[in-house]
C-alpha positions in Angstrom: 123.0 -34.6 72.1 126.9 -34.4 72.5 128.2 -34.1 75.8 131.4 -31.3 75.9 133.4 -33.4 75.7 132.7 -35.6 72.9 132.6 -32.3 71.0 135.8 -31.9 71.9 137.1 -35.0 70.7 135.1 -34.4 67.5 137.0 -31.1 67.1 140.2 -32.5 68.1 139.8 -35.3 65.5 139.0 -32.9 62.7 142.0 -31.3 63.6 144.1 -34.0 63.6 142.4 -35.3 60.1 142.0 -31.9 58.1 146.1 -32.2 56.8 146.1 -36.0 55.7 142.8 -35.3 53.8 144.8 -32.5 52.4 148.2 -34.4 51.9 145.9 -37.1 49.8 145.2 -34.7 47.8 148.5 -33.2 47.1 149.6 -37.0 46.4 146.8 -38.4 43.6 146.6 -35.8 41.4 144.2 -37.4 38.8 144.8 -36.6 35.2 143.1 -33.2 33.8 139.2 -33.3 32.9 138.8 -34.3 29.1 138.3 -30.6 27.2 138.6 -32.2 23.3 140.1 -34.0 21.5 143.3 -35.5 21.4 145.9 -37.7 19.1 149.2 -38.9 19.5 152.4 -38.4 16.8 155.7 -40.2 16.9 158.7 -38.9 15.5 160.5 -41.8 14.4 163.8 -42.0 13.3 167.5 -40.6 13.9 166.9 -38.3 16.5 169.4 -36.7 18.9 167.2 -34.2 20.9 163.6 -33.9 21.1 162.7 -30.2 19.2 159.9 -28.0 20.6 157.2 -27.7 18.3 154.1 -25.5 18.3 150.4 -25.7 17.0 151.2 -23.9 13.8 154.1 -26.6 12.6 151.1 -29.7 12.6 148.1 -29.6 9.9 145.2 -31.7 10.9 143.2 -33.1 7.5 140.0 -34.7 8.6 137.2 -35.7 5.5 135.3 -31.5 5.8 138.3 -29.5 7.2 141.8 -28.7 8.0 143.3 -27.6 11.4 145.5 -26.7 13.6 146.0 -28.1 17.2 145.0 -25.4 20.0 147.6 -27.0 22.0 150.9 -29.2 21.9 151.7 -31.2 25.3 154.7 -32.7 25.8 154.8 -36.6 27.3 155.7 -35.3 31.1 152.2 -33.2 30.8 150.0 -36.0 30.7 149.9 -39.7 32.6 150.1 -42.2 30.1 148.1 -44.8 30.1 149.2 -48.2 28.5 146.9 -51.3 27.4 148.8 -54.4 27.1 146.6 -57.0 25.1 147.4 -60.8 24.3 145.7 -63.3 22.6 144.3 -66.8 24.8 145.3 -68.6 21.6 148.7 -67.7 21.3 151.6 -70.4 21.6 152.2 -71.3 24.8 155.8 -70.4 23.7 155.2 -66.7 24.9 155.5 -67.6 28.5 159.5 -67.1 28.1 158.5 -63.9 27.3 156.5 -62.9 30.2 160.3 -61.6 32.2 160.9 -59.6 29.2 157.0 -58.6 29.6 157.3 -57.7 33.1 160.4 -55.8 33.1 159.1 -53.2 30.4 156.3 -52.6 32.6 158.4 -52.2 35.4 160.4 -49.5 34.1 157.6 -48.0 33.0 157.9 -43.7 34.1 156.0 -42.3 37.3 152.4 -40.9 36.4 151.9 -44.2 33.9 148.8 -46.5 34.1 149.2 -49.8 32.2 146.2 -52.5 32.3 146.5 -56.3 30.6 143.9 -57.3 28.7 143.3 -61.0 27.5 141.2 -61.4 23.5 139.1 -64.9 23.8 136.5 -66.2 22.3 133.9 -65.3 25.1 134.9 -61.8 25.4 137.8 -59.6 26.9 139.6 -60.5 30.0 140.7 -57.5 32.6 142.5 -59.1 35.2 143.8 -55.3 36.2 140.4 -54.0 36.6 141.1 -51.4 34.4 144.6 -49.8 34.9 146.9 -48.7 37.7 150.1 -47.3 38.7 151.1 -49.7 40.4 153.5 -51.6 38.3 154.7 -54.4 40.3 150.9 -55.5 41.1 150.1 -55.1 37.2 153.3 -56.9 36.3 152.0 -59.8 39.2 148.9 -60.3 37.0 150.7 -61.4 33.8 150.1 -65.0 32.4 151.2 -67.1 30.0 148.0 -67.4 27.2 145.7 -70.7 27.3 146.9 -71.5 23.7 144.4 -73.0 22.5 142.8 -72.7 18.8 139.1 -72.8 20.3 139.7 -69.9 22.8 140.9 -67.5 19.8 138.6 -64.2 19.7 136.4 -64.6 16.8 137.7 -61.5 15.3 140.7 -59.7 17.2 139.6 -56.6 15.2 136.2 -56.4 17.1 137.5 -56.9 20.1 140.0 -54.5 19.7 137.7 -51.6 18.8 135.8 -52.3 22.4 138.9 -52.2 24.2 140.1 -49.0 22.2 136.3 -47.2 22.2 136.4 -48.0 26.3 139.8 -46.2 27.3 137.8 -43.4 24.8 136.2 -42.6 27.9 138.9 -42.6 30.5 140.2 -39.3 31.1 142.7 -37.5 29.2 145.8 -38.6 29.3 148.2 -40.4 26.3 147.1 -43.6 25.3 148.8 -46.1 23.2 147.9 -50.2 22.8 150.7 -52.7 22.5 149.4 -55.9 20.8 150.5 -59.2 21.1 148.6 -61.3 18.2 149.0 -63.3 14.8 146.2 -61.3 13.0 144.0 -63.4 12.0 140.0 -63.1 12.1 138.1 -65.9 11.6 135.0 -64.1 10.8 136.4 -62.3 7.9 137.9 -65.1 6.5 140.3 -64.8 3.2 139.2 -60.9 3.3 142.0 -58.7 2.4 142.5 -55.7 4.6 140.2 -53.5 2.1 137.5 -55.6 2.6 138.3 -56.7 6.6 134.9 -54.5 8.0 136.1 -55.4 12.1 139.6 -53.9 11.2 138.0 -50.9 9.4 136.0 -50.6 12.6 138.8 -50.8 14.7 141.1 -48.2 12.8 137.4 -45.2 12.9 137.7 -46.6 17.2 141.8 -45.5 16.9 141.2 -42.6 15.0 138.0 -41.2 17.1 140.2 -42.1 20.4 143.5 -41.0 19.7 144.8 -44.1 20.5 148.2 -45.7 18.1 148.6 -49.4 18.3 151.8 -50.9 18.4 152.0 -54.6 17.0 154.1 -57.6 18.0 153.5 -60.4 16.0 152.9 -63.3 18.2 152.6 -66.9 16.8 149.3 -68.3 17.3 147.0 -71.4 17.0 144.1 -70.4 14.6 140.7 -71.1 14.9 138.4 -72.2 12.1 137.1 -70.0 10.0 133.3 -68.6 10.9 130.3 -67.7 8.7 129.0 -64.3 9.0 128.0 -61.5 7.2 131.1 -59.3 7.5 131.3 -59.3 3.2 128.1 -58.3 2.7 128.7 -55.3 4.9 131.9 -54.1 3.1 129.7 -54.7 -0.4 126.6 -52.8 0.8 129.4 -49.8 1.9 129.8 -49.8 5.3 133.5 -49.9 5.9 133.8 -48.7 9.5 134.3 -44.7 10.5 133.9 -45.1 14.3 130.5 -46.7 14.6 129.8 -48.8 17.7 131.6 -51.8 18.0 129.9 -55.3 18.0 130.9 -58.1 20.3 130.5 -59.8 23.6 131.0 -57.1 26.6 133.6 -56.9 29.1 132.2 -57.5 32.5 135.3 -56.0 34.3 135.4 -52.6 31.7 131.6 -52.0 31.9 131.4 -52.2 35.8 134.6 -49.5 35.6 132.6 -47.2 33.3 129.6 -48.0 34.8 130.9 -46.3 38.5 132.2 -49.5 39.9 135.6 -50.0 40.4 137.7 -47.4 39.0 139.4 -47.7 35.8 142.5 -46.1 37.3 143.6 -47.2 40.1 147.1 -47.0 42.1 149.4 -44.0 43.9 148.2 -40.8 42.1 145.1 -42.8 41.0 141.6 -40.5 40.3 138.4 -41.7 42.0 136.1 -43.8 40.4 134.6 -42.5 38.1 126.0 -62.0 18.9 125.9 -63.6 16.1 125.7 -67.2 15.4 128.8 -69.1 14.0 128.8 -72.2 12.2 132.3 -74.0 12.6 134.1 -75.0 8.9 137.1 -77.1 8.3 137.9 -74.2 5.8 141.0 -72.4 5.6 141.5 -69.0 3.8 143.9 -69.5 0.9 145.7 -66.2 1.5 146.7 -65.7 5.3 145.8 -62.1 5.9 146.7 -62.0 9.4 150.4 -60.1 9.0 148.9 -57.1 6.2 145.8 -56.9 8.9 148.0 -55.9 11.6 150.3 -53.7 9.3 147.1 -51.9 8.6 145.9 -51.6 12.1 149.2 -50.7 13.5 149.4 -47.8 10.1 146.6 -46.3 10.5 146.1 -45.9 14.1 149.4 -44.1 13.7 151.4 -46.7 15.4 153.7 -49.2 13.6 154.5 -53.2 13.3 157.6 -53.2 15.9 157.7 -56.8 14.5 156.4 -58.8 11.6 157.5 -62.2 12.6 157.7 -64.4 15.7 160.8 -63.8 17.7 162.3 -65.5 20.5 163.5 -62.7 22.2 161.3 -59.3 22.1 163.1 -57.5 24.2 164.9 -55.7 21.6 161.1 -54.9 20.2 160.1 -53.5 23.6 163.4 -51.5 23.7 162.1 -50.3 20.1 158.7 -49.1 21.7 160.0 -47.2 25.2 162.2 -45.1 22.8 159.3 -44.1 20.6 157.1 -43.5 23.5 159.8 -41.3 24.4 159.8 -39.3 21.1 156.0 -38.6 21.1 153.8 -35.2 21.6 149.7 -35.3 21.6 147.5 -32.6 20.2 144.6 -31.8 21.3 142.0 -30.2 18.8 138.6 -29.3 17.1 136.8 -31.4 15.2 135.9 -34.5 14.0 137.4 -38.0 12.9 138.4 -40.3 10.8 141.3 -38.3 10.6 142.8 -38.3 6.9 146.6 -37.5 7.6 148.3 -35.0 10.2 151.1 -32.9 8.6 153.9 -31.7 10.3 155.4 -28.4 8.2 159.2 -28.8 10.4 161.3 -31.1 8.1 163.4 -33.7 10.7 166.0 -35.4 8.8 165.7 -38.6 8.4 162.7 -38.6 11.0 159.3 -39.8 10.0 155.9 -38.7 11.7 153.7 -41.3 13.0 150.4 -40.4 13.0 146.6 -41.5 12.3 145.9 -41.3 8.7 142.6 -42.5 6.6 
């Protein structure tokens, strides 16, 4: 039993605690609960001012209906949330980049999330546990890749649909990739884009999340080609949609979404919430990897910033923060692959980026 005057101090203290519980709140803010779903559109091209648009100037065309979005936000009504995802085998080159690297992610807006994300052969590396708003700590994580040939992900296409079918389940907010690969996947082999049954996997992940990825071609060291059955699959008909993506799991996205540590994380932050392989010596006789990331990058609704490597991408990640800056999301019924999004507003010499079949 309390004495008086320890219920005093208890009083006191809840006093004294009641208006920083309060100005915690006022300070994180976490992004809106998820109500539907959501896509993001680029308008690319000369454009002086951003234009207001409304629901009524977008068509939706999925494969059983058209619609229109019930709402338009703008970029300042949502945090954005930004995965940046390298290779292990890409040239060991790319560390000059990493200044260029940091600085984008630096100057990134308030109210934006970015996490780095590593593609290797044993999986998906997380070393932001997710994402946070705190740039300079997420900027502190970035390393050069391993670049080695035996650390490439098997397929960059599978691995890219886990990452893409995770931040599915983060709460709403925008959410773009920017991907830092060659393209190739040595479990598809020679197949052409058509035929590539982890990028057609990938694109249903993109289109069922909203999620447009934005490609920089990185040079790479590629591993050998792998047997599996991913032509038998396309043969037999299945060519992706947004069906559950294979591969190895991610140990630090699966204790995020499992109630773990959260996935966002920072100021403003919300609480928390295989096969077998057979190396070959064989080469494909077509290199596939450039077309595969032009598809990806097309149909997710986001575009090849570059389609060669470059010594200098700053000029590429200048390229992106302007588009970013030029996007809306709409949110609406219904459900994906999404087979094109009209806008009926003619832009001159503007074209919409958006998911597309």
């Amino acid at each position: 039993m309390k004495t008086r005057g320890e219920s005093l101090l208890s009083l006191f203290l809840l006093v004294l605690l009641l208006p920083l519980g309060a100005a915690a709140q006022e300070q994180q803010q976490p992004p809106p609960a998820d109500q539907g779903r959501r896509l993001v559109v680029t308008l690319d091209g000369k454009l002086e001012d951003m234009p207001t648009l409304t629901p009524d100037e977008f068509v939706i065309e999925m494969a059983k209906q058209k619609v229109a979005p019930k709402r338009v936000y703008k970029i300042e009504e949502l945090p954005t949330l930004i995965a940046v995802v390298l290779q292990e085998n890409l040239s060991l080159d790319f560390g000059a980049q990493l200044p260029a690297l940091r600085d984008f992610i630096l100057a990134q807006p308030p109210n934006t999330y970015v996490g780095v994300f590593y593609m290797a052969a044993q999986g998906v590396e997380n070393p932001t546990n997710g994402f946070s708003s705190d740039l300079k700590k997420v900027a502190d994580t970035l390393r050069s890749p391993k670049g080695k040939a035996e650390l490439a992900p098997a397929s960059p296409y599978e691995s890219m649909a886990k990452v893409v079918k995770w931040m599915a389940n983060l709460p709403a907010a925008r959410k773009e990739v920017l991907f830092f690969s060659e393209g190739s996947d040595s479990v598809a082999g020679d197949a052409a884009p058509g035929q590539n049954r982890n990028l057609r996997v990938a694109i249903g992940e993109t289109h069922a999340a909203g999620v447009p990825v934005w490609v920089i071609y990185t040079k790479g060291l590629r591993a050998p080609i792998r047997v599996a059955e991913n032509m038998a699959s396309v043969r037999a008909g299945d060519t992706g949609g947004a069906p559950t993506a294979p591969g190895p799991d991610t140990r630090a996205m699966n204790d995020a979404s499992a109630g773990g540590s959260s996935a966002l994380s920072g100021p403003g932050a919300p609480g928390p919430g295989g096969s077998a392989f057979e190396d070959s010596s064989y080469r494909p006789r077509v290199d596939y990897g450039a077309a595969n990331l032009k598809e990806l990058a097309d149909k997710s609704g986001g575009k090849v910033l570059v389609s060669k490597d470059s010594p200098d991408i700053r000029p590429y990640l200048e390229q992106f923060r302007t588009l970013l800056s030029r996007q809306f999301v709409l949110e609406y019924d219904g459900e994906p692959p999404i087979k094109q999004v009209r806008m009926n507003r003619k832009l001159r010499d503007v074209k919409l980026l958006a998911p597309e079949k």
